[in-house]
N, C-alpha and C positions, 0 to 999 in steps of 0.2 A: 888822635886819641887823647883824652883827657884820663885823669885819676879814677875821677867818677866813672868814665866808661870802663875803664880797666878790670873796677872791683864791680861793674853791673854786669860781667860773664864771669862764667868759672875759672875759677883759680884753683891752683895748687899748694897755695899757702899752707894747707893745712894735709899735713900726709897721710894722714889716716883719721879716722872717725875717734878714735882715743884719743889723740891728739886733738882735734877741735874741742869736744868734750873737757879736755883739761884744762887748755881755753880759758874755753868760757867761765867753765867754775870757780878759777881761779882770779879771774876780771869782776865777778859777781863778787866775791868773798872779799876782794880789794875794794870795791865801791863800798859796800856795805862798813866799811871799815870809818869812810869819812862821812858816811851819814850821822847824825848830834842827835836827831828826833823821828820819832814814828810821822810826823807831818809835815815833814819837809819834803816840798818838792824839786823832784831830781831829773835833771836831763845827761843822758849818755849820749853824746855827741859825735857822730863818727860810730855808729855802736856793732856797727857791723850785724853778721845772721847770729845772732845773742843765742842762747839756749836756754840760759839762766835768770833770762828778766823777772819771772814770776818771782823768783825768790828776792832777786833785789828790790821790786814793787809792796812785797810783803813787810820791810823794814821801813818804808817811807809811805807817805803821803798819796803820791802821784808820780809816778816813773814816764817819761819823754823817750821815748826809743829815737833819736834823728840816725839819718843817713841820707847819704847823697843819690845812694845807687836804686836805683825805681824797683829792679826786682828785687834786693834785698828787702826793702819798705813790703813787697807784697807778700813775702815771704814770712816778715816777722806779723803783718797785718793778718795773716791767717792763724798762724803758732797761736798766738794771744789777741783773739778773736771774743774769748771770753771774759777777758781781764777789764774792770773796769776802773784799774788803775794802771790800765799803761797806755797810752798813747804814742802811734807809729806817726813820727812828724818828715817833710822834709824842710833840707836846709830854708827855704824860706818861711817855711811853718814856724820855725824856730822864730827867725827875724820878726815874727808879726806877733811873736808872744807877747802880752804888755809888759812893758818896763817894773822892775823892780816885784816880780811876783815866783822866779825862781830863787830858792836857797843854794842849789850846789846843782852846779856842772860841771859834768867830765869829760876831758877829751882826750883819749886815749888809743896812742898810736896811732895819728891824723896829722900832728903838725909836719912830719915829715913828707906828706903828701901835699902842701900848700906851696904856695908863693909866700912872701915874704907878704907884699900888698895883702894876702887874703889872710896872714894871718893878724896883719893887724884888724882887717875887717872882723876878722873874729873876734878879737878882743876888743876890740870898743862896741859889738852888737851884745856879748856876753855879761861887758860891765850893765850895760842897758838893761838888761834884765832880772840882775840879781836883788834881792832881796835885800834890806841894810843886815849886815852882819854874814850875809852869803858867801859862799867861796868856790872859786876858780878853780878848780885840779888840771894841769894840763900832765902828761904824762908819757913815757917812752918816748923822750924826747931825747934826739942821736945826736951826740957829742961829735967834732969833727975829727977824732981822731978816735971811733970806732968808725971799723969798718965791717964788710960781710963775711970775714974768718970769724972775725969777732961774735960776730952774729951767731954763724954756725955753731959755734964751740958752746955758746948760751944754748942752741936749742938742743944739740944733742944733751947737755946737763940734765934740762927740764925732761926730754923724752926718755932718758936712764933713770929719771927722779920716776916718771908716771909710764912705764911701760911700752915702752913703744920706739926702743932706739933703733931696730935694725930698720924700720918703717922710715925713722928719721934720716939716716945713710941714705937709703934710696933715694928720700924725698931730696937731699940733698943736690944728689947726684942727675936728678932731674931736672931742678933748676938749673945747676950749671950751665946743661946743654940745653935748656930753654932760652927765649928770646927777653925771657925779665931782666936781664941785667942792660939789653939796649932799651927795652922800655923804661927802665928808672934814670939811664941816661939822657934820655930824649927829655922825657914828663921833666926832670929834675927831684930831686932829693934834697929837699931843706936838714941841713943838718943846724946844729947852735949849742956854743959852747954853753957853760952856765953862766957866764958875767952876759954873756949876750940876750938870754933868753929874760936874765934878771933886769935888765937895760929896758929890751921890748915892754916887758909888764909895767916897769916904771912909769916911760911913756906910755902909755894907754890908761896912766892911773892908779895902777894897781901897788899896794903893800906884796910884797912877793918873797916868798922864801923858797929854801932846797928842802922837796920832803925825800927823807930815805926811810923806808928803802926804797927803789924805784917800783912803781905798780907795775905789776906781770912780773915773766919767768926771767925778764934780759936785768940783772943788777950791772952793767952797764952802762945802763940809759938811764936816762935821770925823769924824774918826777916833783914837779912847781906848785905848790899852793898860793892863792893869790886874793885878796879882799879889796875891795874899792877903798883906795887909797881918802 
């Protein structure tokens, strides 16, 4: 099993329907935050079963839904079936976009699902495509010294913040006794300090800062802004 297969069946990531909800709107209302102009166009990288695109399409140009996962892609391909500025890509949709015609991309909580090799591959097909003056967001990007108490203790916050904590216990408590925690040990778990992730962007070219707060609910994880050096 690969990543991509992983997130192309059901998961339990998300405990309840509140909870994905909060999500999303909260990834929307983050995105939106590093868009500059109503015509820039935006690619959500990794973007998962999104809720919220309409609203982040409505503040840009042209919004890029990519994903790895086939039914995810069919699923947002129906949702926003109407939108005539969103387009559902996959990963090699992405690669084939022409050089220098996106402003901002995001990729948000993805790096930890890569190889080291694929995420430089990412970043030099990303530098490829950006616009002059574009920028890179990578984001929830996991320090090697959180781990998944860490994690929990973020999400129960977030599900006491929005409703949904005793949901969040159980979901908890599911995992545990789930097989995810050998599947992240098989697949691997790219974690990366911050001098390390600032290092990567270097090589690849990139001008690269620490943004805070971190995008989403984990202020934990950290969050990279990055421009073609």
């Amino acid at each position: 099993m690969t990543w991509a297969e992983f997130w192309n069946r059901e998961t339990t990531i998300y405990v309840n329907e509140r909870h994905r909800v909060a999500h999303y709107d909260g990834v929307a209302r983050d995105i939106l935050s590093f868009v500059r102009a109503s015509s820039e166009r935006v690619v959500d990288y990794g973007c998962g079963d999104t809720l919220a695109a309409d609203r982040v399409a409505a503040g840009c140009g042209h919004l890029y839904l990519c994903d790895a996962a086939s039914n995810v892609r069919d699923r947002l391909s129906a949702r926003y079936a109407g939108s005539a500025h969103i387009s559902v890509l996959a990963p090699e949709q992405f690669d084939g976009l022409p050089s220098g015609t996106v402003n901002l991309i995001l990729v948000n909580s993805v790096v930890q699902y890569l190889s080291l090799a694929d995420l430089d591959r990412l970043l030099a097909v990303s530098r490829d495509k950006l616009a002059p003056g574009g920028r890179l967001v990578l984001a929830d990007i996991v320090p090697k010294q959180v781990g998944p108490i860490g994690d929990a203790l973020q999400l129960l916050k977030f599900a006491g913040a929005n409703g949904f904590l005793i949901a969040a216990f159980a979901g908890l408590v599911r995992s545990y006794f789930s097989n995810y925690r050998e599947i992240r040990q098989g697949l691997g778990f790219l974690q990366l300090d911050e001098k390390e992730m600032l290092d990567l962007l270097a090589q690849a070219g990139f001008a690269a800062r620490r943004h805070f707060p971190n995008m989403g609910h984990n202020a934990r994880r950290m969050t990279f802004v990055a421009t073609p050096a």
